[in-house]
C-alpha positions in Angstrom: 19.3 -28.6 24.8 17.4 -29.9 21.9 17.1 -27.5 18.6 15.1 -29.7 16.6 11.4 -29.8 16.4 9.6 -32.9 14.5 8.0 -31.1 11.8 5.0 -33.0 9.7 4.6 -33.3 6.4 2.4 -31.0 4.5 1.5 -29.3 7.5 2.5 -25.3 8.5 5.0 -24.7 11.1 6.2 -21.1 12.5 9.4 -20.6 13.5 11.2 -17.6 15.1 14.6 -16.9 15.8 16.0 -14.0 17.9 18.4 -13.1 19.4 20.8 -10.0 20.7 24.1 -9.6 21.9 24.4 -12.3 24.3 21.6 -14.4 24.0 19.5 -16.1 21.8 15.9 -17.5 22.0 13.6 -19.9 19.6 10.0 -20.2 19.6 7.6 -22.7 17.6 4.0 -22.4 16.7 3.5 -19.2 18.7 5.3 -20.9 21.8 9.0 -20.2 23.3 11.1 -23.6 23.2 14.4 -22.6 24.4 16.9 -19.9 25.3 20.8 -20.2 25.0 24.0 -18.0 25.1 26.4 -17.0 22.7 29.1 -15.6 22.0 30.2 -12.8 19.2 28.6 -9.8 17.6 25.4 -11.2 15.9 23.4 -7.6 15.5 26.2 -7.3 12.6 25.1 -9.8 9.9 26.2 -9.0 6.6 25.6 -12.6 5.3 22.3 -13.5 6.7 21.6 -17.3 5.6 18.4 -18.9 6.4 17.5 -22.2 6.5 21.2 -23.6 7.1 20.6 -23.8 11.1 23.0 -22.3 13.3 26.2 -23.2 11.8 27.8 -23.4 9.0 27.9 -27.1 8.0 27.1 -28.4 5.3 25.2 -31.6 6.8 22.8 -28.5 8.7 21.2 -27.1 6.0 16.9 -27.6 5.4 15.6 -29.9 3.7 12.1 -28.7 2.7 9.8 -25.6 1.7 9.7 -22.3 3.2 7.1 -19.4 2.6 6.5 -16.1 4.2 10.3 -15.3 5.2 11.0 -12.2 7.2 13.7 -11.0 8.8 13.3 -7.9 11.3 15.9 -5.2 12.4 14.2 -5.4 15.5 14.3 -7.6 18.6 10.6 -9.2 18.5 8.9 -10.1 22.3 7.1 -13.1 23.2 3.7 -11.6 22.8 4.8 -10.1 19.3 5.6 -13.8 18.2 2.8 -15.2 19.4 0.3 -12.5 17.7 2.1 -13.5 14.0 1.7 -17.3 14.7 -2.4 -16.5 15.7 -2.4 -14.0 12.5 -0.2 -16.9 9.8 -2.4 -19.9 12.0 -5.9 -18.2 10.8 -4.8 -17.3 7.0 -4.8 -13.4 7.9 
């Protein structure tokens, strides 16, 4: 399963994260890309880190600029993530 998306320069990207107890699901520009399992109690994060990927290697971390971080205490549903890409895509 692939994790990586090529990103280009100087243009905007969304990316979403989520996940609950057992699974885990990405989505990119508004559209799902992949869902995985995993193991451990991730609804518990006292150290949340973004932008070092899913690990904690040191070669994982991103290189570039981010804007408009949030972070949720809810689980967000497909439709959800693709209203916020159509809202961020038209500058709203």
């Amino acid at each position: 399963m692939t994790y990586t998306m090529n990103l280009t320069v100087s243009n905007w990207s969304h990316v979403v994260l989520a996940w609950n107890l057992t699974n885990l699901w990405g989505y990119f520009n508004g559209q799902h890309v992949f869902t995985t399992t995993h193991e451990g109690d991730y609804l518990d994060f006292p150290n949340v880190a973004v932008g070092n990927g899913y690990s904690y290697s040191p070669d994982r971390h991103w290189k570039g600029r981010m804007d408009e971080v949030r972070i949720y205490n809810r689980l967000l549903d497909a439709e959800g993530i693709s209203n916020l890409y159509e809202k961020g895509f038209s500058g709203m």
